[in-house]
C-alpha positions in Angstrom: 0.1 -4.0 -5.7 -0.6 -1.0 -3.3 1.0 -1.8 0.3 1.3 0.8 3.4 4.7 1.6 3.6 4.6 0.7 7.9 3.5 -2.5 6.9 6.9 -3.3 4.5 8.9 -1.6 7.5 10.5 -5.0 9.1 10.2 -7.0 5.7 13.4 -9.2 5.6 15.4 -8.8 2.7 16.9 -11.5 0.4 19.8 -10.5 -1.7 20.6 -13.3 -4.2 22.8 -15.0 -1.9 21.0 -14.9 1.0 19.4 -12.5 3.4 20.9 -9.5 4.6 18.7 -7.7 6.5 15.2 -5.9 6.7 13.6 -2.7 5.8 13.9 0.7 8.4 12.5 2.8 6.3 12.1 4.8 2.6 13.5 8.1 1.2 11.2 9.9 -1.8 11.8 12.9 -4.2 9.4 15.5 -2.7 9.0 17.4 -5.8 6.7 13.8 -7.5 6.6 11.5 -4.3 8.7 8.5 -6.4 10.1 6.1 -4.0 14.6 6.9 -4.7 15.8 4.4 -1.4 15.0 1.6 0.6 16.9 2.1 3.9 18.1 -1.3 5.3 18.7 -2.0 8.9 21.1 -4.8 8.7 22.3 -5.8 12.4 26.0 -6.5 12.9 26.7 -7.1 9.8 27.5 -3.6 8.0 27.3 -1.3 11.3 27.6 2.1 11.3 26.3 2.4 8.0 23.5 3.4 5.7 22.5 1.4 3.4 20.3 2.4 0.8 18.6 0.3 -2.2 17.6 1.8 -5.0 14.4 0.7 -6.8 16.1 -0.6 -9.6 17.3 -3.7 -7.7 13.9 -4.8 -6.1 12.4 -7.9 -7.6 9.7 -8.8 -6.0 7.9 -8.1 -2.8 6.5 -11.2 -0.5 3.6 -10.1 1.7 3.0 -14.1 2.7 7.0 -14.0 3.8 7.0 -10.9 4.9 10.4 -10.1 2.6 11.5 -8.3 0.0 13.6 -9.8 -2.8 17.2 -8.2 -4.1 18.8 -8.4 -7.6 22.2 -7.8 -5.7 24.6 -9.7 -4.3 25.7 -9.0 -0.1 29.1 -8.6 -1.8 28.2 -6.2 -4.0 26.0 -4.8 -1.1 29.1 -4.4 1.1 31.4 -2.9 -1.2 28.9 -0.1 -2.3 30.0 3.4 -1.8 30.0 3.9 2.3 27.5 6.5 3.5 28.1 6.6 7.4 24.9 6.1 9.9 23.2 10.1 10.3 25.1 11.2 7.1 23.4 12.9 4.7 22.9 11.6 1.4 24.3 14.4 -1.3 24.6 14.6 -4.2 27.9 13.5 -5.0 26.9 10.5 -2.5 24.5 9.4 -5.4 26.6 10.4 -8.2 29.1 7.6 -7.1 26.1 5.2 -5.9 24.7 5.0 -9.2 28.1 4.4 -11.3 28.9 2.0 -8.8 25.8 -0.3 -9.8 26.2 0.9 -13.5 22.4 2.4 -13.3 21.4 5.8 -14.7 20.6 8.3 -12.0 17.3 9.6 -11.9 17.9 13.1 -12.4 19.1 12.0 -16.1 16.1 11.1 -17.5 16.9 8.0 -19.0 14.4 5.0 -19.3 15.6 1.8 -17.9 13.4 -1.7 -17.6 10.3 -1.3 -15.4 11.0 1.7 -13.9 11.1 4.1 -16.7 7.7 6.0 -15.6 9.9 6.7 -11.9 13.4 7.9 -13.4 11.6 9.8 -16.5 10.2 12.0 -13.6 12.9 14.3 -13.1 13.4 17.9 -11.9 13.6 21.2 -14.0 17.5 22.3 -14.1 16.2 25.3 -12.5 15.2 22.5 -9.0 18.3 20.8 -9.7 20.6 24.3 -9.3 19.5 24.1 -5.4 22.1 21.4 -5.2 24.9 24.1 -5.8 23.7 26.1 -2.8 24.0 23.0 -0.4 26.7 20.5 -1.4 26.0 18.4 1.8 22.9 17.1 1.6 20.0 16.5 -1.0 17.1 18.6 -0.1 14.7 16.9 -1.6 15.3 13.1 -0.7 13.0 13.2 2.5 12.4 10.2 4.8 9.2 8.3 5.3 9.8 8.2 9.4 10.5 12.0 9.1 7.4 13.3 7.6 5.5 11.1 9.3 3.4 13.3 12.3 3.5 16.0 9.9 0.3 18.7 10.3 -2.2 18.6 6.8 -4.0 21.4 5.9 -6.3 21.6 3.3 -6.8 24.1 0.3 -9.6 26.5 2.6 -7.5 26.3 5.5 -8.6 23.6 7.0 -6.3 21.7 9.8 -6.7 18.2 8.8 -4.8 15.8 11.1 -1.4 14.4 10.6 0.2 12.0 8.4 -0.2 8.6 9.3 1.5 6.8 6.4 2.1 6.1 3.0 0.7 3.8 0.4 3.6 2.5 -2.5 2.7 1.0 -5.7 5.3 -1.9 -6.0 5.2 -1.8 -9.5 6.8 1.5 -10.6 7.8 2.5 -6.3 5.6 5.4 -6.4 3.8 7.3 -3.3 0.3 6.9 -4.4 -1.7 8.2 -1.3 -1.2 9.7 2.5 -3.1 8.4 5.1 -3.7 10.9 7.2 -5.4 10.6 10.7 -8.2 13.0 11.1 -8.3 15.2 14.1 -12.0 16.5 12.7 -15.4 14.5 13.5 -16.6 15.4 10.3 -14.5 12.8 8.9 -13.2 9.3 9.0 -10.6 8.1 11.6 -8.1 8.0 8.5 -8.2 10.0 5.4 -6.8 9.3 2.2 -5.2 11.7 0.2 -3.4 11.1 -3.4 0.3 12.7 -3.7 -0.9 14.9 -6.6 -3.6 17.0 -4.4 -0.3 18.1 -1.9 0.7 21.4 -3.5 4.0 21.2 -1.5 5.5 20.7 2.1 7.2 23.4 4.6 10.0 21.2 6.4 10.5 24.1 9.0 6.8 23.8 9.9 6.6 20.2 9.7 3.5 21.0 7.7 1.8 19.7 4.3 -0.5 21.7 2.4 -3.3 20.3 -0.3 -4.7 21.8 -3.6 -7.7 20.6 -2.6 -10.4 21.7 0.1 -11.9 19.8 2.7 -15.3 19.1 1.4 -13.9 17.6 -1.5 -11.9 15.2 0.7 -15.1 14.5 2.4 -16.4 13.4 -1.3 -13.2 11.2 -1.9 -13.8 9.5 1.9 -17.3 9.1 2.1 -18.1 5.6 2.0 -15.8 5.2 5.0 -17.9 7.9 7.1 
């Protein structure tokens, strides 16, 4: 099922003894746009800390309950490795995340369950090398909420708009399209783009560029113009 990522922020979420809190947001892997966290806002409970989900342990999503189900329990929530509200997430951070749950990380390669087509989609050793030059934080885990406002431009120079959101597939957690609002009147209110036609992203400039020009997103929007 394809769902806007805006509409699961505020799902609640069901471990499998009982709920523990409800979605904030998502991190993805800019270099393929797979889904790597949930982030989970969960009250008083575990304050003063980020807690992330990984893919691996959502079951099933509930778009009549509005909630996502866990295959963890809140203990085994709690006792996670503690990553502290506005830290970044590193790479030794997720090196001792994933033993902790026993799951193979996704820079490994390794196929697991219904997610192989996510963790087989891994960085050359030449991306993964960056990591030596910044041991503090992951530079390609980006959030949802961050990116979100970012300026498109397409392949002829184009200024787009800005993105909007994002549309997951629930089945294998990937980042199957932008939605970008338009700021041209020769297209619709909202564009959608697909995560392969952006050719890459300039954090600096809070700014996404497209392989693709705009006429060829006015082909791929047309029935809503």
């Amino acid at each position: 099922m394809l769902i806007n990522a805006k509409t699961l922020t505020g799902h609640k979420l069901h471990a499998i003894d009982g709920a523990f809190g409800k979605v904030e947001e998502f991190y993805f892997d800019d270099r393929n746009f797979s889904l790597r966290y949930l982030v989970a806002e969960t009250g008083n409970w575990l304050t003063g800390r980020t807690i992330l989900i990984s893919p691996y342990a959502l079951v099933t999503v509930d778009e009549s309950e509005k909630s996502i189900v866990v295959n963890l329990t809140k203990a085994q929530i709690e006792n996670s490795p503690a990553l502290e509200t506005d830290q970044p997430i590193s790479r030794k951070y997720e090196e001792d995340y994933h033993e902790y749950y026993e799951w193979p990380t996704y820079w490994s390669g390794i196929e697991i369950g219904g997610y192989d087509s996510l963790f087989l989609k891994t960085a050359s050793k030449k991306d993964d090398d960056c990591f030596s030059l910044n041991k503090m934080r992951d530079p390609h885990l980006i959030s949802t909420e961050d990116m979100i406002g970012y300026q498109v431009e397409a392949k002829d120079s184009h200024e787009i708009g800005f993105v909007e959101d994002f549309v997951l597939d629930d089945s294998t957690w990937d980042i199957r399209n932008l939605i970008i609002k338009s700021a041209r009147a020769t297209l619709p209110n909202e564009v959608i783009v697909s995560s392969t036609d952006v050719e890459r992203i300039d954090f600096e400039g809070s700014k996404l560029y497209l392989k693709i020009p705009i006429e060829k997103l006015k082909e791929y929007n047309k029935e809503k113009l």
